[in-house]
C-alpha positions as CSV (number, residue, x, y, z in Angstrom):
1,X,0.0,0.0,0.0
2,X,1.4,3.6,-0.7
3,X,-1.5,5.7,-0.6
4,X,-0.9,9.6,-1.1
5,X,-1.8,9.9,2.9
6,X,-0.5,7.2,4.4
7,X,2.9,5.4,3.3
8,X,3.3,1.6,3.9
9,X,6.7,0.1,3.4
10,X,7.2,-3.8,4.7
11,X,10.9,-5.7,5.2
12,X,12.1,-8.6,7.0
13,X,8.5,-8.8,8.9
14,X,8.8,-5.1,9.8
15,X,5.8,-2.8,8.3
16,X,6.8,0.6,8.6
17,X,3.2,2.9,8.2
18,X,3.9,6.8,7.8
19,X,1.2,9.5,8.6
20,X,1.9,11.0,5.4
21,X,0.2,14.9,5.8
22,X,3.4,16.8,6.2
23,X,2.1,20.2,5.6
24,X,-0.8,20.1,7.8
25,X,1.5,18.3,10.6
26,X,-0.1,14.9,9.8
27,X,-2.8,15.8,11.3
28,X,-5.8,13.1,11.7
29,X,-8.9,14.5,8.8
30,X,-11.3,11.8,8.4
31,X,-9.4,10.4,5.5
32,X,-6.1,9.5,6.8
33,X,-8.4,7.5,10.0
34,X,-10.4,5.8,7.4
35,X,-7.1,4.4,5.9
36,X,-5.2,3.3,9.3
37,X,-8.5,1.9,10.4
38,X,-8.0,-0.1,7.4
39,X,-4.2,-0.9,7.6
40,X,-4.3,-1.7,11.1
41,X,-7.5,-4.4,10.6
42,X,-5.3,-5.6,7.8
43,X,-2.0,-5.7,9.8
44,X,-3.8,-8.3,12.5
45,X,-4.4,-11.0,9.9
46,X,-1.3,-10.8,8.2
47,X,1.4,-13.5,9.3
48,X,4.1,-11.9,7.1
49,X,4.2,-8.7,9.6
50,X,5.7,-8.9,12.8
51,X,6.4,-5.6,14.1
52,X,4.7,-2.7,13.4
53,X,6.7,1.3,13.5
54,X,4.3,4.3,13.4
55,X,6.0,7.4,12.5
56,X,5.2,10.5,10.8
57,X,6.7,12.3,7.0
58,X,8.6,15.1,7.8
59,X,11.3,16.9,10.3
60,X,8.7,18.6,12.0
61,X,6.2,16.8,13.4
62,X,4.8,13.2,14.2
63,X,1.4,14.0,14.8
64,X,-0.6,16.7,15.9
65,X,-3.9,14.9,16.4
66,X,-7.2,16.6,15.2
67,X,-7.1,18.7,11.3
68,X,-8.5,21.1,13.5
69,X,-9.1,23.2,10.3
70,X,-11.3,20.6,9.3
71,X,-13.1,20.2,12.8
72,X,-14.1,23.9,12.9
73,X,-17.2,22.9,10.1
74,X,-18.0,20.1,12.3
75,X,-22.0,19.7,13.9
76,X,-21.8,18.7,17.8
77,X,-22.9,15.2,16.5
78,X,-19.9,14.8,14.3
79,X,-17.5,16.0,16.6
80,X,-18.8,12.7,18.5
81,X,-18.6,10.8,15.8
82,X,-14.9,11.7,15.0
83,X,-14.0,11.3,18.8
84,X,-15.5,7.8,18.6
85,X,-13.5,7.1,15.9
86,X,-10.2,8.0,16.7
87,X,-10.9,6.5,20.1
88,X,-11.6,3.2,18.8
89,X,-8.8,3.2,16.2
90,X,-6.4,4.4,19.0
91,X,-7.7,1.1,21.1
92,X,-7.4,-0.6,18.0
93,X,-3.1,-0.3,18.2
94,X,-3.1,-1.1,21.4
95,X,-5.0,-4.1,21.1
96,X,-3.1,-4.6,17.7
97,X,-1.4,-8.5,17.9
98,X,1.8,-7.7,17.2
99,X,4.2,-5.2,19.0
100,X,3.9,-1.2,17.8
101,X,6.8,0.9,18.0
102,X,6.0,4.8,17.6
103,X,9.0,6.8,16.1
104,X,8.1,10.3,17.0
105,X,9.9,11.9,15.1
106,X,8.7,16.2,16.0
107,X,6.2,17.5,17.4
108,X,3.7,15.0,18.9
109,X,0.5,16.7,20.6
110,X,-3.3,16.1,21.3
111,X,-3.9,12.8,19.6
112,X,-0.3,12.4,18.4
113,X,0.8,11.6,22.3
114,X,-2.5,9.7,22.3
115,X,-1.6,7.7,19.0
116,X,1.8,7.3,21.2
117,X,-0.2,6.4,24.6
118,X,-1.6,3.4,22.1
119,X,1.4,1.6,21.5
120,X,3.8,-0.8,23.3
121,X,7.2,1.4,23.1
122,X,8.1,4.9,22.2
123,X,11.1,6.2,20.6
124,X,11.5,10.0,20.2
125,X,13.7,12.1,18.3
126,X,16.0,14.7,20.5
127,X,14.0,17.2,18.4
128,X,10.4,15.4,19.6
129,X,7.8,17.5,21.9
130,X,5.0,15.7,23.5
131,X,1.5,17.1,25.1
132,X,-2.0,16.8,25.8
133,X,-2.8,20.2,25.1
134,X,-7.0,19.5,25.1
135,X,-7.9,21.6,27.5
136,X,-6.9,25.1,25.6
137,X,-9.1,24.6,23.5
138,X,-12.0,24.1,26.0
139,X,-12.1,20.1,25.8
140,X,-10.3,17.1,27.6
141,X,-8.3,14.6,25.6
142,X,-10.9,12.3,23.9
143,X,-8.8,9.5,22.4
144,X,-7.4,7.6,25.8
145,X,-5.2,10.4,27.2
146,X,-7.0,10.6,30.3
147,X,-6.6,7.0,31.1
148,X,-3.4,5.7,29.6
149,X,-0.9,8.6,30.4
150,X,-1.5,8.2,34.0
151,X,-1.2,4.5,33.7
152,X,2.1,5.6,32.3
153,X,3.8,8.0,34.2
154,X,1.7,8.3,37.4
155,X,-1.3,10.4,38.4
156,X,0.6,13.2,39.1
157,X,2.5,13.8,35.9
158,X,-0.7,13.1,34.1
159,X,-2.5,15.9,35.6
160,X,-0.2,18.2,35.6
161,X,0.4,17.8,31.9
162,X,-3.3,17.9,31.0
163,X,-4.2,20.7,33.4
164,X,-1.5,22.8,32.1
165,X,-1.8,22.2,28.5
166,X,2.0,22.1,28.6
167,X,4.4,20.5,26.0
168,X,7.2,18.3,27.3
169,X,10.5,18.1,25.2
170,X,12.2,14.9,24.9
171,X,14.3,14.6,27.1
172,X,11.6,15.3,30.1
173,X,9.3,12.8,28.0
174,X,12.2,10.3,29.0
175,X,12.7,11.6,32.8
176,X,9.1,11.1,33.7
177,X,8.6,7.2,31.4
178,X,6.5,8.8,28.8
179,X,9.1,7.4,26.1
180,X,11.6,4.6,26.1
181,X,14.4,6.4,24.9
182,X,15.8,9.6,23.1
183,X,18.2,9.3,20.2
184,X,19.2,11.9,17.7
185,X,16.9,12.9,14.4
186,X,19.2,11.0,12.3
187,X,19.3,7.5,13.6
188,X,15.4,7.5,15.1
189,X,13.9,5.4,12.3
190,X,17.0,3.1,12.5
191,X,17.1,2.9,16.1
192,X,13.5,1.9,15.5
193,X,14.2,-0.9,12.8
194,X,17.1,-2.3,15.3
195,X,14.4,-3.2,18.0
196,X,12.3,-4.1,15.9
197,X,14.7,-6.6,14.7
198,X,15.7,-7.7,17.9
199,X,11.9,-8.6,18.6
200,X,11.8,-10.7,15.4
201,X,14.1,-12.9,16.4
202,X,11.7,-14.1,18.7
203,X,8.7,-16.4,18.5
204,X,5.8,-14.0,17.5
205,X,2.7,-16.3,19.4
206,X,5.1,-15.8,22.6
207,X,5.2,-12.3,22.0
208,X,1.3,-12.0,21.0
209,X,0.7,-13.8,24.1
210,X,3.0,-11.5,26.2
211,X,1.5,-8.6,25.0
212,X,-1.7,-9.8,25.9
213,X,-1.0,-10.6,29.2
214,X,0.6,-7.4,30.4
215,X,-2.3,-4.8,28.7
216,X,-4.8,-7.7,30.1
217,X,-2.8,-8.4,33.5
218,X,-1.9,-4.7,34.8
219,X,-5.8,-3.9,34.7
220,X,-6.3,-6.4,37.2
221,X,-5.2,-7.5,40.9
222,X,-2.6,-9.5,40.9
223,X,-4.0,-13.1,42.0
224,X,-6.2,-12.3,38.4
225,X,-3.2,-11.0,36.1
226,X,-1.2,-14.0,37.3
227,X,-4.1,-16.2,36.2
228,X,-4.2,-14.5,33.0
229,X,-0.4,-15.0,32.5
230,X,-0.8,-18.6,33.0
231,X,-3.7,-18.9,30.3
232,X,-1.3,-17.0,28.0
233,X,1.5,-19.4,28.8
234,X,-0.5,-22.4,28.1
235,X,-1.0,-20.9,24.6
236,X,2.4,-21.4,23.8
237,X,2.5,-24.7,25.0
238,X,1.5,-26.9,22.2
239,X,3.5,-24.9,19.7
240,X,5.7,-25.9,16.9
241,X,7.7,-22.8,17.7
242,X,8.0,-23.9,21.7
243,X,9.9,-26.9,20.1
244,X,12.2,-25.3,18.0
245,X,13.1,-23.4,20.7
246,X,14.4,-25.9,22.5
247,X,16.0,-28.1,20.1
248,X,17.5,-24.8,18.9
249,X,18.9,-24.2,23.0
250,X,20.2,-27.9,22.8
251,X,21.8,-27.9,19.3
252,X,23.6,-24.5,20.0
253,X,21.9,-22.6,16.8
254,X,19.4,-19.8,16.2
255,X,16.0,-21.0,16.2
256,X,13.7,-20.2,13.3
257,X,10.6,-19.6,14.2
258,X,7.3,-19.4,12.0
259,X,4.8,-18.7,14.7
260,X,3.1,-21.7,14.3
């Protein structure tokens, strides 16, 4: 896929999707959700993929959420409908069965730290700025802010970036846990490909059912979560892939694993 508004690009089970709106700060118009609504229902039945990055075209920014331009001709009723939307294709990533990497890559606010919020690891770009900037313009973040940034960095972070509309830079994103790590502009989309890589190399139903049981698991007390990580380990059980492992362990090899 290499649509004019969102760029696909797929190596070595790595699919690479790029908010492709550059002059409007790849901004979310109803156009560009309709096609990662698409890609990302797509993504989930597609063995070939294994890792998914999420960054945005351009020095400047990753994503700035809303087309705001757009939204001024909204109704009331299709405001709710967009927030619905972007809500559910937000929930969408994070539910997503494969790990999602976010290269953000500029500036990253509203629904561009939600879109972030959504996946499992975030890389920024020492030139990245982060916020949930909502509630200048007379609303509250609408796409998961509320609930997964202080699931991220604590209560008290979380409120103090939403109640002050404030951008973080990078580097402040990384002192608090918003992001995983900072690395120059240059190298962010490589640094991105590495781990990606590096989670390849591992068996891909071990890491779906991994992922599942830590979004699943922390939501839960701990006599549940542990419960749910036993279901998810007995997943892996009968595997082909649980196998090769160890033959791979006894013979002193890689393993190859084909998620099966």
């Amino acid at each position: 896929m290499n649509d004019s508004i969102l760029l696909t690009e797929q190596k070595d089970g790595v699919m690479v999707i790029t908010l492709n709106r550059p002059e409007v700060m790849n901004s979310f118009n109803w156009a560009l959700l309709h096609a990662m609504e698409a890609k990302i229902a797509e993504i989930r039945f597609d063995p070939s993929i294994r890792v998914v990055i999420i960054t945005g075209a351009g020095e400047r920014a990753f994503c700035t959420g809303a087309d705001l331009k757009e939204r001024r001709s909204y109704t009331p009723m299709q405001v709710k409908e967009y927030v619905f939307t972007i809500r559910n294709l937000f929930t969408a990533v994070e539910q997503l069965n494969k790990p999602v990497i976010t290269a953000i890559n500029g500036i990253a606010l509203g629904g561009g730290t939600e879109l972030a919020l959504a996946s499992d690891i975030r890389i920024a770009s020492q030139t990245a700025s982060m916020g949930l900037t909502e509630t200048r313009l007379a609303v509250i973040p609408g796409a998961g802010g509320t609930q997964r940034l202080p699931r991220l960095v604590g209560k008290g972070h979380a409120k103090e970036m939403i109640f002050t509309a404030k951008r973080i830079n990078a580097d402040e994103a990384l002192s608090i846990g918003l992001v995983n790590r900072v690395c120059a502009a240059g190298t962010l989309l490589e640094t991105c490909r590495q781990l990606a890589a590096k989670i390849c190399e591992n068996a891909p139903i071990a890491i779906e059912q991994a992922k599942y049981a830590i979004n699943y698991g922390m939501e839960t007390d701990l006599s549940t979560g542990l419960s749910i990580e036993s279901n998810a380990y007995w997943v892996c059980i009968p595997t082909e892939d649980r196998l090769e492992g160890l033959a791979a362990f006894r013979e002193k090899r890689n393993p190859v694993f084909k998620g099966q």
